[in-house]
TORKOL-4160 file (C-alpha; in steps of 0.2 Angstrom, whole numbers, padded with zeros to 4 digits, m for minus):
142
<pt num="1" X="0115" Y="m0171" Z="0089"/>
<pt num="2" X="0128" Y="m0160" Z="0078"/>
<pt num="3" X="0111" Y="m0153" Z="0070"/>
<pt num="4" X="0102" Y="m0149" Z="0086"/>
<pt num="5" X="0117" Y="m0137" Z="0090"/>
<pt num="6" X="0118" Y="m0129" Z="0073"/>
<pt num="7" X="0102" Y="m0123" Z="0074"/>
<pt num="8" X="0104" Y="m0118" Z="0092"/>
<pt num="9" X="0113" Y="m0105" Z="0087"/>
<pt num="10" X="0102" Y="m0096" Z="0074"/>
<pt num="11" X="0087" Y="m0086" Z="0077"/>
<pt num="12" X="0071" Y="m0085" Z="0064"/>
<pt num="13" X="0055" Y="m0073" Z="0063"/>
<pt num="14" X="0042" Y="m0079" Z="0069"/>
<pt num="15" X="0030" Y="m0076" Z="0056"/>
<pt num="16" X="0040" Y="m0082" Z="0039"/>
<pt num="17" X="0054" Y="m0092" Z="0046"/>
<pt num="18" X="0067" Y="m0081" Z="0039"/>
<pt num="19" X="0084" Y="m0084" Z="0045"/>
<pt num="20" X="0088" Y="m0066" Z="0057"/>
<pt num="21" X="0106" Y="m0060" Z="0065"/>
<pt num="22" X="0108" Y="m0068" Z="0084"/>
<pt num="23" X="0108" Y="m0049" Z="0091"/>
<pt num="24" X="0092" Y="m0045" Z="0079"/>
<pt num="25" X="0081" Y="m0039" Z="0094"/>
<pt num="26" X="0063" Y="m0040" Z="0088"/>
<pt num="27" X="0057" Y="m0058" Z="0085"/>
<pt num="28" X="0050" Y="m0053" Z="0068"/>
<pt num="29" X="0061" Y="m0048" Z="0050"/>
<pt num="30" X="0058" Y="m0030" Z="0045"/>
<pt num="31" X="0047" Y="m0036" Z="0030"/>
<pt num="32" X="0036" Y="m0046" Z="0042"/>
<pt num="33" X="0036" Y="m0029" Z="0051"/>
<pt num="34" X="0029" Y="m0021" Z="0037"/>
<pt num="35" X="0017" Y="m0030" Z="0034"/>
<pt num="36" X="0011" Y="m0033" Z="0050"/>
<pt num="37" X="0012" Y="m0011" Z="0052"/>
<pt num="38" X="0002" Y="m0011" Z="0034"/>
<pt num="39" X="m0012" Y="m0023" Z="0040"/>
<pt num="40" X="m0015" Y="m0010" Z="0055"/>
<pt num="41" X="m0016" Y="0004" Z="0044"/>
<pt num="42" X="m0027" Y="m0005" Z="0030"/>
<pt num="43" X="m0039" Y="m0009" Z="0045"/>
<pt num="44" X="m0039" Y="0011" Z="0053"/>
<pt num="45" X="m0042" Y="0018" Z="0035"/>
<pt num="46" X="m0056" Y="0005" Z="0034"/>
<pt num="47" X="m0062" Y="0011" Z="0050"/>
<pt num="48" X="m0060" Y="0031" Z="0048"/>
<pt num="49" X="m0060" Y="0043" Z="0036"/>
<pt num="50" X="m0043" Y="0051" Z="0036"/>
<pt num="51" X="m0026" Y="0057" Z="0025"/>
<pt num="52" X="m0011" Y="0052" Z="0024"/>
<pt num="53" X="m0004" Y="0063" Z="0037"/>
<pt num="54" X="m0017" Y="0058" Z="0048"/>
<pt num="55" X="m0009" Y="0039" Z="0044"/>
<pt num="56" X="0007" Y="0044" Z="0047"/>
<pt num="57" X="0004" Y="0054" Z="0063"/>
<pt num="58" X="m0007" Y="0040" Z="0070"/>
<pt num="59" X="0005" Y="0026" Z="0067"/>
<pt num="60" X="0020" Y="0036" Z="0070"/>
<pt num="61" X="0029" Y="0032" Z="0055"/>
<pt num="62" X="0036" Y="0044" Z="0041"/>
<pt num="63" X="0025" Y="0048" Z="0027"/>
<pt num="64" X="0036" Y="0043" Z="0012"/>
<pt num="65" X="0030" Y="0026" Z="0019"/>
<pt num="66" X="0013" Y="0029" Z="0016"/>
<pt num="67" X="0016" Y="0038" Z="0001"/>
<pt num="68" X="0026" Y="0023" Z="m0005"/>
<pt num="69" X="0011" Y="0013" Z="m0001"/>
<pt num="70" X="0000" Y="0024" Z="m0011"/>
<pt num="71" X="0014" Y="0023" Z="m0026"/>
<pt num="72" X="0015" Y="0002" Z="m0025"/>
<pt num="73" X="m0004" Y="0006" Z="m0028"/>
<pt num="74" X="m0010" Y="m0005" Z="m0010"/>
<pt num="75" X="m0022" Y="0010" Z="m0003"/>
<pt num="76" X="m0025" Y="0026" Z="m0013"/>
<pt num="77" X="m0034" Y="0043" Z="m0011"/>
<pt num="78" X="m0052" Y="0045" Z="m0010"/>
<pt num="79" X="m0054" Y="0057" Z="m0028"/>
<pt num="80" X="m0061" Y="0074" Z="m0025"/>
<pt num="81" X="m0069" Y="0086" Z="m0036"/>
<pt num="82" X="m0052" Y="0097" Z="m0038"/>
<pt num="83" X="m0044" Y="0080" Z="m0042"/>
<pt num="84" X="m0027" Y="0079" Z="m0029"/>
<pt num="85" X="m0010" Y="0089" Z="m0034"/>
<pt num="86" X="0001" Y="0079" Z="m0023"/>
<pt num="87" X="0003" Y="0063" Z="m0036"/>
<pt num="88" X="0003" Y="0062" Z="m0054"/>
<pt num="89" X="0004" Y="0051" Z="m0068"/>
<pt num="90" X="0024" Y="0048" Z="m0073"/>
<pt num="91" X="0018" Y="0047" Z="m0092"/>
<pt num="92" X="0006" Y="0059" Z="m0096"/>
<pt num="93" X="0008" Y="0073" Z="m0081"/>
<pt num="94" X="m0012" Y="0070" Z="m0075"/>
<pt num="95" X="m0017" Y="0070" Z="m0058"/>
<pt num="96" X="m0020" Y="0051" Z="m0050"/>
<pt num="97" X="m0025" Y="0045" Z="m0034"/>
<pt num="98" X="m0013" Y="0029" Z="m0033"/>
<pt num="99" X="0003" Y="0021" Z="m0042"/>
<pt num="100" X="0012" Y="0031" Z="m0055"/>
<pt num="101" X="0000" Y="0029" Z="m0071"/>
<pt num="102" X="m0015" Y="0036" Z="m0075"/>
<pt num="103" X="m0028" Y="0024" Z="m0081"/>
<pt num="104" X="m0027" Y="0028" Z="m0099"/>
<pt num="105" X="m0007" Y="0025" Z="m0099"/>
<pt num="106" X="m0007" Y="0010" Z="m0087"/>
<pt num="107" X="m0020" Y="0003" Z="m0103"/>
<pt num="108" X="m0008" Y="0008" Z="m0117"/>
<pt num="109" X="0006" Y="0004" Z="m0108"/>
<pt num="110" X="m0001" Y="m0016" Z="m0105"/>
<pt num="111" X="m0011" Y="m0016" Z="m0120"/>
<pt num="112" X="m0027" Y="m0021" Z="m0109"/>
<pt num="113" X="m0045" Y="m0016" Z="m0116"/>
<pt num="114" X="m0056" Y="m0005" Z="m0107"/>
<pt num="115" X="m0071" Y="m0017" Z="m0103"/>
<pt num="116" X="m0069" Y="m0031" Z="m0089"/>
<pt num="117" X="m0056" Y="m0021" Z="m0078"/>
<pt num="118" X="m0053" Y="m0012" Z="m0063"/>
<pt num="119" X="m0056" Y="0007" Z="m0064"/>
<pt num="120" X="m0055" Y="0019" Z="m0051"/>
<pt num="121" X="m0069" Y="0023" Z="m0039"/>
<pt num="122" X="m0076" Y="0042" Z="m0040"/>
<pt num="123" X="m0078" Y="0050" Z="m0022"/>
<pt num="124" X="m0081" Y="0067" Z="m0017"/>
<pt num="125" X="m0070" Y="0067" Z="0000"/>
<pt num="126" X="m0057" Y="0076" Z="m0001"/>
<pt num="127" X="m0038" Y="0068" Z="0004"/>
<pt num="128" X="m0046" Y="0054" Z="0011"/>
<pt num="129" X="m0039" Y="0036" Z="0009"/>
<pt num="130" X="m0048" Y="0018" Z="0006"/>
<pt num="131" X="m0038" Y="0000" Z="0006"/>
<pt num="132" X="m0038" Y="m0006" Z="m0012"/>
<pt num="133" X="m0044" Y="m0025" Z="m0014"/>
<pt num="134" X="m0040" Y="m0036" Z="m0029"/>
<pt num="135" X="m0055" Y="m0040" Z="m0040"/>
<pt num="136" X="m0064" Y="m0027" Z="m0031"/>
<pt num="137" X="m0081" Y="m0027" Z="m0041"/>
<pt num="138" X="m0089" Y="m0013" Z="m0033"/>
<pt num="139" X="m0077" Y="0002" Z="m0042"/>
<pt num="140" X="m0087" Y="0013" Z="m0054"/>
<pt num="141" X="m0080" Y="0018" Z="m0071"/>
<pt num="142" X="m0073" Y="0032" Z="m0075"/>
């Protein structure tokens, strides 16, 4: 019985079970949140072409977090024939669609070879954004 009331007094999300604060409002953790927001937003870029601002506007969020997204490399920009000028590769300085390598320095920099991996998918819309999946065969090399 002294366990049913322990337990009585705590409150958990929904989705992971994770232990919340009694006056935490929402019935879900802020990273369950996230998720859930970032599954929304993966299926409206899958469903329209758009920008990040379009994203941010849509969803009502700031767009560091879609930027942040794009950085952590979970949806990137469509490439365009001017290549983007808004993100760029911390190593080398060249202009990139997700993360913060460019292919040729993220290869260097894990020592991976060039054949049998992921490259990034050529485009010709401009600022547009796609949902990156893993062990997507369908990219083309670069």
């Amino acid at each position: 019985m002294e366990n049913a009331s322990l337990f009585d007094n705590m409150k958990f999300c929904a989705i992971c079970r994770g232990a919340l604060p009694l006056d935490y409002e929402d019935e879900l953790c802020p990273a369950c949140k996230e998720n859930q927001l970032f599954s929304q937003v993966k299926d409206y870029i899958r469903s329209k072409d758009v920008t990040e601002y379009q994203v941010a506007e849509h969803f009502d969020i700031p767009r560091r977090l879609v930027k942040r997204w794009i950085t952590e490399g979970r949806i990137e920009y469509k490439e365009d024939k001017e290549r983007l000028e808004t993100l760029h590769c911390s190593k080398c300085g060249v202009a990139i669609t997700f993360g913060n390598l460019c292919q040729k320095c993220y290869r260097e920099q894990n020592n991976l070879e060039r054949t049998g991996h992921a490259t990034l998918q050529l485009g010709s819309d401009d600022n547009k954004m796609r949902f990156l999946e893993k062990g997507d065969s369908s990219k083309g090399n670069k």
